[in-house]
BAKOL-88821 format. One line per 3 residues: their letters; for each residue x negated, y, z of N, C-alpha, C. Coordinates in steps of 0.05 Angstrom, whole numbers. Each point is the difference from the previous one (the first is absolute). Layout:
BEGIN
a	X,Y,Z,X,Y,Z,X,Y,Z  ...
//
This chain:
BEGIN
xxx	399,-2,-483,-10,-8,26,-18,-25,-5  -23,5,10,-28,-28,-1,21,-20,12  -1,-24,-7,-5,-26,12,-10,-5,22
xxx	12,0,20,-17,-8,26,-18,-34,2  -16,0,6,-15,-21,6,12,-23,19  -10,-26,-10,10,-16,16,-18,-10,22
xxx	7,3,26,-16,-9,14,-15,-21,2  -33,-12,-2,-20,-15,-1,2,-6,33  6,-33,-2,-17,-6,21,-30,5,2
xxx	-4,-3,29,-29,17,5,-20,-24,9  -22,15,-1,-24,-28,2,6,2,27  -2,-32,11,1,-10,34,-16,-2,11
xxx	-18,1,14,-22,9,17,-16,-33,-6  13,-18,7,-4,-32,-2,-10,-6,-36  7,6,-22,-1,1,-21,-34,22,1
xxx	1,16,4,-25,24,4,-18,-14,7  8,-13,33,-25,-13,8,-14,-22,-12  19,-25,-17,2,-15,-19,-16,2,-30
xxx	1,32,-7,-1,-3,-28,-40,-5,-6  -26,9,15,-21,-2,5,-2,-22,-4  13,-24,18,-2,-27,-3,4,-13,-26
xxx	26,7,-15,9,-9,-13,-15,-12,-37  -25,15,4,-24,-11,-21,-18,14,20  -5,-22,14,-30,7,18,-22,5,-7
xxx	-2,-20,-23,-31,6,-12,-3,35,-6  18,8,-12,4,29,-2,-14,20,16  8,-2,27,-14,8,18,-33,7,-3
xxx	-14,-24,-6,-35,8,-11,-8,15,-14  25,11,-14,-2,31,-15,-18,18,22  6,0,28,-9,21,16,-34,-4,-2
xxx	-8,-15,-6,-25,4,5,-21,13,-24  28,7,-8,-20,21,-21,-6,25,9  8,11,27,-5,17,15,-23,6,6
xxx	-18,-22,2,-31,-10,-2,-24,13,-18  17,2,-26,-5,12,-26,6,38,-1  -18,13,15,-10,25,-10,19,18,-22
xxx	14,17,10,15,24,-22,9,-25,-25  -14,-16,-19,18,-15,-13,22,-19,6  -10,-17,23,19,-16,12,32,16,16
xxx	-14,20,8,13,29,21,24,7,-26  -1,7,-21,16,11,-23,18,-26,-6  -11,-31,-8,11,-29,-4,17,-8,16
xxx	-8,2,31,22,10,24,15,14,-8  -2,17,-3,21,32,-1,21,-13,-19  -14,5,-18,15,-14,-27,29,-27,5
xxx	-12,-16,15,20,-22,10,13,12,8  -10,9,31,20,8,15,34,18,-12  -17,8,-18,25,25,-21,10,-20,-12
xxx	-1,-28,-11,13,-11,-11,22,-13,12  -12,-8,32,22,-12,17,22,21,6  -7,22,3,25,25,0,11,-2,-18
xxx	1,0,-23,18,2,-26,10,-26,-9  -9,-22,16,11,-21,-1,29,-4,21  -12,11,24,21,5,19,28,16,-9
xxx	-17,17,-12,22,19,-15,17,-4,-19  -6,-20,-13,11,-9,-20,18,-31,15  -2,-7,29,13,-13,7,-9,-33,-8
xxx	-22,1,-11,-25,-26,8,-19,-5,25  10,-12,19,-9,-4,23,-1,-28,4  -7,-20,-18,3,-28,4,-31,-9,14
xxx	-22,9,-19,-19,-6,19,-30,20,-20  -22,7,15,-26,14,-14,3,0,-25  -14,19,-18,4,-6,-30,-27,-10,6
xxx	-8,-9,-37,-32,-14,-8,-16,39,-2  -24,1,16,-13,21,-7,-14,0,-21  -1,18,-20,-8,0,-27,-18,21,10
xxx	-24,-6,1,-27,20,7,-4,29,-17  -2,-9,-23,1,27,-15,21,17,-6  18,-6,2,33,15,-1,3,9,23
xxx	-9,-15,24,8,4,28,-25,32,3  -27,-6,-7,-13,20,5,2,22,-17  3,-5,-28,14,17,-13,20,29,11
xxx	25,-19,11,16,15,14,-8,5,24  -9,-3,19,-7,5,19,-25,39,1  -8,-9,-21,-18,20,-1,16,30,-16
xxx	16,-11,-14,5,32,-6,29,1,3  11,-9,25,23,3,14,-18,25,23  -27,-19,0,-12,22,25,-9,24,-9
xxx	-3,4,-24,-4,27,-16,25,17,0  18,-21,-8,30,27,-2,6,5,26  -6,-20,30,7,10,23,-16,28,10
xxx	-23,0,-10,-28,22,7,28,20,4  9,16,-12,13,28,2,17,-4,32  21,-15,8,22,-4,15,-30,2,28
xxx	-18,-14,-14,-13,0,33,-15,24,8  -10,13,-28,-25,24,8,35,25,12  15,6,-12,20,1,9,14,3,33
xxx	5,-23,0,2,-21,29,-19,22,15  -25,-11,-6,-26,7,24,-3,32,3  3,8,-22,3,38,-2,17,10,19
xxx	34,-20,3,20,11,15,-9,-12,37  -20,-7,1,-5,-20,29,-16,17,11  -21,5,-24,-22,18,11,17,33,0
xxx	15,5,-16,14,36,11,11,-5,27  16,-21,9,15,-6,20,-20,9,27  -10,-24,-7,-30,-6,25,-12,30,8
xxx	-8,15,-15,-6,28,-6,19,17,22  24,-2,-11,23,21,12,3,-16,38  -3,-27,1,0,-8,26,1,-32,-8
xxx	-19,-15,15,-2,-26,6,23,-6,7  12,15,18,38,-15,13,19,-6,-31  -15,13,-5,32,5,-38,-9,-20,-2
xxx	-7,-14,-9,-18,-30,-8,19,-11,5  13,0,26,21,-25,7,28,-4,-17  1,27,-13,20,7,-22,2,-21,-31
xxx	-29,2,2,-8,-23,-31,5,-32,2  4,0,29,0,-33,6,34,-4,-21  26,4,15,12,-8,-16,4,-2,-33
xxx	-13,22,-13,2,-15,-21,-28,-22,-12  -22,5,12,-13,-25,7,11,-26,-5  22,-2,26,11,-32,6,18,5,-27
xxx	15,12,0,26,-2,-28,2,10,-13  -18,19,-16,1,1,-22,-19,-2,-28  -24,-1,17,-26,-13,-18,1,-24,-10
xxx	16,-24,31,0,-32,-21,15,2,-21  27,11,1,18,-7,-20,-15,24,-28  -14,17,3,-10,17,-16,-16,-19,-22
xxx	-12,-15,16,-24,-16,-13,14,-31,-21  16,-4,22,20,-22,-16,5,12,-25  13,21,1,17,10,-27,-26,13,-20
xxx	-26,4,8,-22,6,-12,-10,-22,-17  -4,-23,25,-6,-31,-14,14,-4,-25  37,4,1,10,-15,-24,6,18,-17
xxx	-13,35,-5,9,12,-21,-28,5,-17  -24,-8,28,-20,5,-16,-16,26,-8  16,17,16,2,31,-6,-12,22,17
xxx	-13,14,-13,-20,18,24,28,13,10  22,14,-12,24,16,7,16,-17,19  0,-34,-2,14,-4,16,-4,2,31
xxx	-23,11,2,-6,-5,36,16,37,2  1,16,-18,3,23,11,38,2,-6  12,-20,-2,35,3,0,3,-17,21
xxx	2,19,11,17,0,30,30,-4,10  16,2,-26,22,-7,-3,10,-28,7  -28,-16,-5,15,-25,3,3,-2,38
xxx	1,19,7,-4,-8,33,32,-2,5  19,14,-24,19,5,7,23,-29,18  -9,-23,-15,13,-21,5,-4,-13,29
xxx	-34,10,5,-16,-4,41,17,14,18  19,31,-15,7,6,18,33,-7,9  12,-12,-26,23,-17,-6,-5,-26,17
xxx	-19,-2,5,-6,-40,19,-18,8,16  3,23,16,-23,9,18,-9,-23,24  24,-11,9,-3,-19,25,-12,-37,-13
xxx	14,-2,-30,-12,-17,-18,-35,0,-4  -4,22,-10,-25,0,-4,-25,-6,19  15,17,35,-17,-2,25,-14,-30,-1
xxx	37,-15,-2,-5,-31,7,-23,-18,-19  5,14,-22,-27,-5,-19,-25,2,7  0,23,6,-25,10,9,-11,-19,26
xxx	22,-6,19,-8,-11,23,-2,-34,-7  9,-4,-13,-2,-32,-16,-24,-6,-9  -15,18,-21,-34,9,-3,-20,-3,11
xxx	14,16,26,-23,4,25,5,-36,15  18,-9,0,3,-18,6,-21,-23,-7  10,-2,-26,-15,-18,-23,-28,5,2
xxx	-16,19,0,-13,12,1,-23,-11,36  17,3,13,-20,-4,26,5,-37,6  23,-11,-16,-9,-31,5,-22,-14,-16
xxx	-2,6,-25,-24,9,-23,-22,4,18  2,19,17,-32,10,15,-6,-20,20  20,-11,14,-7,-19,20,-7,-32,-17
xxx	8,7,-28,-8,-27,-8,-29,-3,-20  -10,25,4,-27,4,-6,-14,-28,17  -2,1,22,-11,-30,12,-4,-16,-17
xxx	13,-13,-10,9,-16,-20,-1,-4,-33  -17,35,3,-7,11,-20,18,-1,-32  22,-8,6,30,5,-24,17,31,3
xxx	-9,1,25,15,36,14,-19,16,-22  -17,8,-8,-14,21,-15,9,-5,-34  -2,-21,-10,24,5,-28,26,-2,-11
xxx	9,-7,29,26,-6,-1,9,26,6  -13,15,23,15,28,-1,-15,20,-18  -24,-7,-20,-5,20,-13,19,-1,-23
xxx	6,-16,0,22,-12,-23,32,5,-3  4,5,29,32,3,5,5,33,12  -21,21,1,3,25,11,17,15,-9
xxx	10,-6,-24,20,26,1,30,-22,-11  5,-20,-4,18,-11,-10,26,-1,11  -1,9,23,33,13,13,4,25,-16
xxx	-16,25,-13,15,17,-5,-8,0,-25  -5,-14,-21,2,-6,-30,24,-21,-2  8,-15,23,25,-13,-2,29,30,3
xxx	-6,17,17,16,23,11,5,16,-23  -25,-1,-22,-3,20,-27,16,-17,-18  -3,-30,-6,17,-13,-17,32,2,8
xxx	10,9,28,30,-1,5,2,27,0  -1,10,7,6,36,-5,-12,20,-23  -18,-8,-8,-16,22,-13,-3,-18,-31
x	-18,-6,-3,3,-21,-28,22,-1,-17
//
């Protein structure tokens, strides 16, 4: 019989909203957004780093962005994703085909099962990992867990937008988008 896991405290919503701040300068990473398909991949790249940091249960504050490693990865993370999406879009566009109403069918796994898809993609690195589906098994073991995640996100997510004004809302939430459920992948799945 496996060893059951010991339960991980979970990231606190206050800590989430916190961690952006927590090496601010960090943040000016986003304006490499500025920067054309190379900057776009250097982004990418981070961003996958803060997931597998999350995942790994480092959430103290931004890492240092390393430009060429960051774009490095960024760019042929987006190569091994190419299949899961031409994929993806093949099954949207048969759908769409058979009736626009089916469409409404794709939303749920949309909301729950693509982020955590991509999480477990980010830290295996693996064109196969977007296509094991298995790992959903644990979403449906913490189904009411995961919602609250999800709704914690959306949360985080639209105080981020209102703090665009202020103009800290646009890297602070480009920065913190998926880190409720790479925290959810480090307690159940990981």
């Amino acid at each position: 019989m496996p060893a059951r896991k010991r339960k991980m405290p979970a990231l606190t919503f206050d800590a989430a909203f916190k961690y952006p701040f927590n090496r601010a300068k960090g943040m000016w990473n986003f304006l490499l957004i500025f920067l054309p398909i190379i900057g776009w991949f250097a982004l990418s790249g981070y961003n996958i780093r803060i997931v597998k940091e999350f995942s790994n249960g480092k959430f103290k504050k931004l890492p240092k962005l390393n430009f060429n490693k960051d774009l490095k990865l960024g760019f042929f993370m987006f190569l091994k994703s190419l299949p899961f999406l031409l994929v993806y879009i093949a099954v949207i566009f048969l759908i769409s085909l058979i009736s626009p109403f089916l469409r409404i069918l794709t939303i749920p796994f949309e909301l729950i099962a693509i982020p955590i898809l991509y999480v477990h993609f980010f830290n295996n690195e693996t064109m196969e990992s977007l296509f094991e589906f298995k790992i959903l098994k644990p979403i449906f073991n913490h189904l009411g867990e995961y919602l609250v995640i999800l709704l914690k996100s959306i949360a985080l997510s639209l105080i981020f937008f209102v703090m665009w004004i202020v103009l800290v809302g646009f890297p602070a939430g480009m920065f913190t988008e998926r880190i409720f459920i790479a925290d959810f992948y480090r307690r159940y799945i990981k």
